[in-house]
C-alpha positions as CSV (number, residue, x, y, z in Angstrom):
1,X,92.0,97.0,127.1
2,X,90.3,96.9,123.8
3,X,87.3,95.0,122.7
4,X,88.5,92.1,120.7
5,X,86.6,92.3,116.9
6,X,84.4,90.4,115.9
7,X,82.3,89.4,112.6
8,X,79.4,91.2,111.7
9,X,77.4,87.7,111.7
10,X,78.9,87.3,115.3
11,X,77.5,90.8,116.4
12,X,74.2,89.8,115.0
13,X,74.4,86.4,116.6
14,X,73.7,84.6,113.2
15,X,75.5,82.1,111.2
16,X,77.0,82.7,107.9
17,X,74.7,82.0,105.5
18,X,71.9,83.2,106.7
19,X,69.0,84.6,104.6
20,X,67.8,88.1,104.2
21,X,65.0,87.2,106.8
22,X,67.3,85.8,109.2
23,X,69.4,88.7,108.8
24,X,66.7,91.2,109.7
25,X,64.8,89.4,111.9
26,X,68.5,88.9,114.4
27,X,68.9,93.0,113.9
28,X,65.5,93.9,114.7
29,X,65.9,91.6,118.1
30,X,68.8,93.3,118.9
31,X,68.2,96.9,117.7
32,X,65.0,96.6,120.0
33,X,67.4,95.3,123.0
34,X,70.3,97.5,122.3
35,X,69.1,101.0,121.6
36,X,69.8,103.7,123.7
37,X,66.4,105.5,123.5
38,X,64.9,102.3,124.6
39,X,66.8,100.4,127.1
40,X,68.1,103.3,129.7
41,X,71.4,102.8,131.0
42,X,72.9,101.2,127.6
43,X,75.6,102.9,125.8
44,X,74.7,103.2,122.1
45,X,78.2,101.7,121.4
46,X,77.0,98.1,120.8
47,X,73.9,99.6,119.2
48,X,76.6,100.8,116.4
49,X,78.1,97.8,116.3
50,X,74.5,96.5,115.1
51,X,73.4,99.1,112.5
52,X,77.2,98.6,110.8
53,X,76.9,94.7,110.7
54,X,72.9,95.0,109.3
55,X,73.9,97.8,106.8
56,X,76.7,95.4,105.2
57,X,74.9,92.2,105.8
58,X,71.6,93.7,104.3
59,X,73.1,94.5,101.2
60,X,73.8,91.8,99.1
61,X,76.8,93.1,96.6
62,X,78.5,94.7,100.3
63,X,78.1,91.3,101.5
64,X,79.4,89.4,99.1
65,X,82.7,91.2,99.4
66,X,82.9,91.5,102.9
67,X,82.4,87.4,103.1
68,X,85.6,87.3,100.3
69,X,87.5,89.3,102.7
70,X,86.5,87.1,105.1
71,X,87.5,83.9,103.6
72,X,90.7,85.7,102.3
73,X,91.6,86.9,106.1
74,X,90.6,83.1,107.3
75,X,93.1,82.0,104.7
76,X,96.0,84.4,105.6
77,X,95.6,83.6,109.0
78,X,95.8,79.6,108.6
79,X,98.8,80.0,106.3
80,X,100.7,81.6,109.3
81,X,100.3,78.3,111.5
C-alpha cells in the first residue's frame, strides 16, 4: 500500500502562507527530529520528504509556482464533483 501524498506545507506541518521564518524554523524542528544520523532507528525516507518540501518552499520563485499548481490541481479537482 502506498503512502498517500501530501503537500509540502503538510510535510512541514505549516499553513500556507507562512513566512520565510516560519518556513525554516518548522524544517529545522523536523530535520533535527527526522534525520537519520540523529534519531537511530528512523529511515531517512521522511527525512527526504523534508529537505524536498524546504528546498521548494525556501525558494520564493519555486514556490510561487508550486502554490499555482496547487490552486490549479485544487481547481481541477473541484470541477470533477
Amino acid at each position: 500500500m502506498s503512502r498517500a501524498r501530501f503537500t509540502y506545507y503538510e510535510v512541514l506541518g505549516i499553513p500556507r502562507g507562512s513566512s520565510d521564518a516560519e518556513i525554516k524554523r518548522a524544517f529545522r524542528e523536523l530535520a533535527r527530529k527526522y534525520h537519520p544520523d540523529m534519531t537511530p532507528g528512523v529511515e531517512g525516507t521522511r527525512f527526504r520528504e523534508i529537505v524536498e518540501a524546504y528546498r521548494v518552499l525556501s525558494n520564493p520563485y519555486k514556490r510561487q509556482l508550486y502554490d499555482r499548481e496547487l490552486a490549479r490541481t485544487a481547481t481541477h479537482f473541484a470541477m470533477q464533483y
